[in-house]
Steps between C-alpha positions, in 0.01 A plus 500: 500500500644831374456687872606814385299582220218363718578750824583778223147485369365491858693783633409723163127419525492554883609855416133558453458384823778701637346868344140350601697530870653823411184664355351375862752691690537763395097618474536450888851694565340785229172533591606661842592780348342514192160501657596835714678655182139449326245599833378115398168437729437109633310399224748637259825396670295087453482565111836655450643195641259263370458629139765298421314195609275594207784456221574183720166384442462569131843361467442194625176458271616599146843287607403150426397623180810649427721231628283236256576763222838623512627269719593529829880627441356797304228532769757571760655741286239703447439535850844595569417802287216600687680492778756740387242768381340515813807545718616761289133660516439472864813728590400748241765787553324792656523744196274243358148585563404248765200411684364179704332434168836462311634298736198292495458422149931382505427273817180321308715494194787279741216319638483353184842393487459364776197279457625379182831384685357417801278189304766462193857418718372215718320321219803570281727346835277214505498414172864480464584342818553124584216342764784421733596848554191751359382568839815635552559696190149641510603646858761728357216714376407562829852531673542804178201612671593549818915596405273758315292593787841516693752677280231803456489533821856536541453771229287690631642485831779684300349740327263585788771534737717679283278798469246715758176474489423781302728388210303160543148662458602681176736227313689234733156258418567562117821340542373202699249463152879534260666272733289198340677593153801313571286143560308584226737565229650153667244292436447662169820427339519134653194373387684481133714215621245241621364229325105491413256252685552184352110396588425826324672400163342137535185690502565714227676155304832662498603141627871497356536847724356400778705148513855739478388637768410234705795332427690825550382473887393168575746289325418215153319246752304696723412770188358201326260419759424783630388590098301211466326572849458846363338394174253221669349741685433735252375256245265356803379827618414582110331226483260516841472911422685580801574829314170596613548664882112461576579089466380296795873399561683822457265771647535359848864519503462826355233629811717331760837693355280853530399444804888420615607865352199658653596348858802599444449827474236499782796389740601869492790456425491830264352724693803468716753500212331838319403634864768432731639842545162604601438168713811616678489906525088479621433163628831402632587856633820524333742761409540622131830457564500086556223450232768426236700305776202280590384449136850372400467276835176345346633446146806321645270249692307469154791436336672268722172282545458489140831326420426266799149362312690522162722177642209349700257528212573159322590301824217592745238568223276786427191412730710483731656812551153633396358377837852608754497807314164602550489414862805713564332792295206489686697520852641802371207663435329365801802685701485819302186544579478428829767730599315786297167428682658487846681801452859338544625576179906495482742181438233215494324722267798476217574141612136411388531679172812330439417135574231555270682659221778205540189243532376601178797528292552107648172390331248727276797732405660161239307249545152638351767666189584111456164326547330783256812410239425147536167350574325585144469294147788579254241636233287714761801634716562827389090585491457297860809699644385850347165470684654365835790780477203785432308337780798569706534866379119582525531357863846697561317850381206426730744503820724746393207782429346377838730446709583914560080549522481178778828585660409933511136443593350585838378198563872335481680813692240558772355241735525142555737418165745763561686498193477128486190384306694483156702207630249321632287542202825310292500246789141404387620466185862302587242233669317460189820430321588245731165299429493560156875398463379194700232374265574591173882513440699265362806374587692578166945460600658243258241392212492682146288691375358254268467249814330803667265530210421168525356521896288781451324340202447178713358746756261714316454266161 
């Protein structure tokens, strides 16, 4: 097996993953001052940082089509453009005319990068990855994610602390916005050098292609099988109109991956990426000063946790970590909150917020990125993964335009909740994951994706 053109493609695809972490970062570090440098109100800080959830959303929709089209090599690329337009266009320069408009219709326009690459690079991972290790390859996406989430936050720890807070108000969040050129123009130029999706080019009877390149990465024995495995399923799913996604065998799968993104999303886990710096200057009672500090505290634990399930994917198994990571996500919210209501808000406070964020980025974080990459049919899985990766965005747009209504609303700052009801609305939800996890997920670490094919249609047929 050819390991290095096999990582090389992983690492280069994951790059979508890694300015999908970036993008992430640096709405939250930005918005702080952005916001006060517009006189944003509530409602209007929620859609400035979740317009882009819009883009997302579309994204994610019109990329299964595209990826079926153009492939998914060219996919990526094209999303690698989007994403350089709109970090030039967020940090228009100031002689520009600007307005919360502007820099509305540039994060929407990223959003769409991102949805495309956010359902394109794990299917593309997938499809070019051995069963052995896929789980594993697939997780790189997410650890780009979170080295995304994390290196942005060392930038704009930089350029925050470099400059006062008036220069921060009037340009220091425009350079947060141009710091995401550098990844961009990255992944850009990279994606030129990777081969296409050899299950793509089967599909599209470029077989003599797609047998290079499995041969290229796989080696002459296992590229032989893993071709014939590949052309089985498609001539079976042809010929029992699995193309169809409304199918009594495939729409199942399909419902059960949307409802994975959705509780995903519904962990929270977003509203404390995009929010934290408010989380921590109005519900935590810190400092401006150690907002950056305790942001790049958080995206360490991400990122640390995340390498940790990226080794323990393929030996423990996704369900698995599902379940651990799901209890330890919901003790972290369970402790967040009941500092806040009691009033004894301070170092059990963080530690909560922590042990969830390093909970999460154990399980949901990868492992719903790899089950979503693998668990639908070969001629259905770019549609089935464009709906269950919009699901996910829809879902993600809902908490991030709520979350600043729930969390600023009397009824969560006065009273009984006192500041807390947010996370123990997500606990609700984290509980529901665990069931749901429970009865309808599979257990998916070492078989194909043909052989994975194969049990859902003995399931549902």
């Amino acid at each position: 097996m050819n390991n290095r053109l096999l990582i090389l493609a992983t690492v280069v695809a994951s790059l979508g993953g890694l300015l999908f972490g970036y993008d992430t970062g640096v709405i939250n570090g930005s918005q702080f001052y952005f916001s006060k440098f517009f006189e944003l109100s509530t409602f209007m800080k929620g859609w400035a940082v979740s317009s882009a959830l819009v883009g997302c959303f579309l994204g994610a929709i019109i990329a299964g089509f595209l990826s079926n089209y153009l492939g998914r090599k060219t996919t990526l690329i094209l999303s690698a453009v989007l994403f350089t337009l709109s970090a030039w266009g967020s940090g228009l320069p100031s002689f520009f005319p600007q307005s919360i408009e502007i820099l509305i219709f540039f994060r929407v326009l990223g959003g769409l990068g991102i949805g495309i690459a956010s359902m394109t690079a794990p299917m593309y991972i997938a499809e070019i990855s051995p069963a052995a290790s896929r789980g594993k390859m697939v997780t790189y996406y997410q650890v780009a994610i979170v080295t995304g989430f994390f290196v942005v936050f060392l930038a704009t720890y930089f350029i925050g602390s470099s400059m006062t807070e008036i220069e921060n108000l009037e340009y220091g969040w425009r350079y947060m916005f141009w710091s995401e050129l550098i990844p961009c123009i990255l992944f850009l130029g990279l994606l030129f050098f990777v081969p296409r999706s050899p299950r793509w080019l089967v599909i599209k009877n470029r077989t003599n292609e797609a047998l290079d390149i499995l041969r290229s990465i796989h080696g002459e024995e296992l590229a032989k099988k893993e071709y014939e495995e590949i052309k089985l399923s498609i001539v079976n799913d042809n010929k029992k109109e699995l193309k169809s996604i409304l199918s009594k065998s495939v729409l199942p799968v399909i419902i059960i991956g949307s409802v994975l993104s959705i509780l995903q999303q519904t962990t929270g886990i977003n509203a404390v990426l995009y929010y934290g710096a408010d989380i921590f200057e109005k519900a935590l009672g810190f400092g401006q000063e150690d907002i950056l500090k305790q942001q790049i505290l958080l995206a360490g634990i991400n990122f640390i946790c995340t390498f940790i399930a990226m080794y323990s994917v393929d030996k423990l198994g996704r369900k698995p970590l599902i379940i651990y990571g799901s209890l330890g996500m919901l003790a972290g919210f369970l402790l967040l909150g009941i500092t806040l209501m009691n009033n004894q808000v301070g170092l059990l406070s963080l530690i909560g917020i922590l042990i969830f964020i390093g909970s999460f980025s154990l399980s949901m974080g990868p492992v719903t990125w790899v089950l979503l990459s693998e668990i639908f049919p070969n001629s259905v899985r770019s549609k089935a993964l464009s709906i269950a990766v919009a699901a996910q965005w829809a879902a993600n747009y809902a908490v991030s335009q709520s979350f600043p209504v729930v969390a600023e609303s009397t009824v969560n700052t006065e009273g009984f909740w006192n500041n807390s009801l947010p996370y123990f609305i997500f606990s609700g939800f984290i509980i529901l994951l665990i069931i749901f996890t429970l009865k309808f997920i599979p257990e998916t670490k070492g078989k194909s994706l043909e052989e994975l094919e194969e049990i859902w249609e003995n399931k549902y047929a």
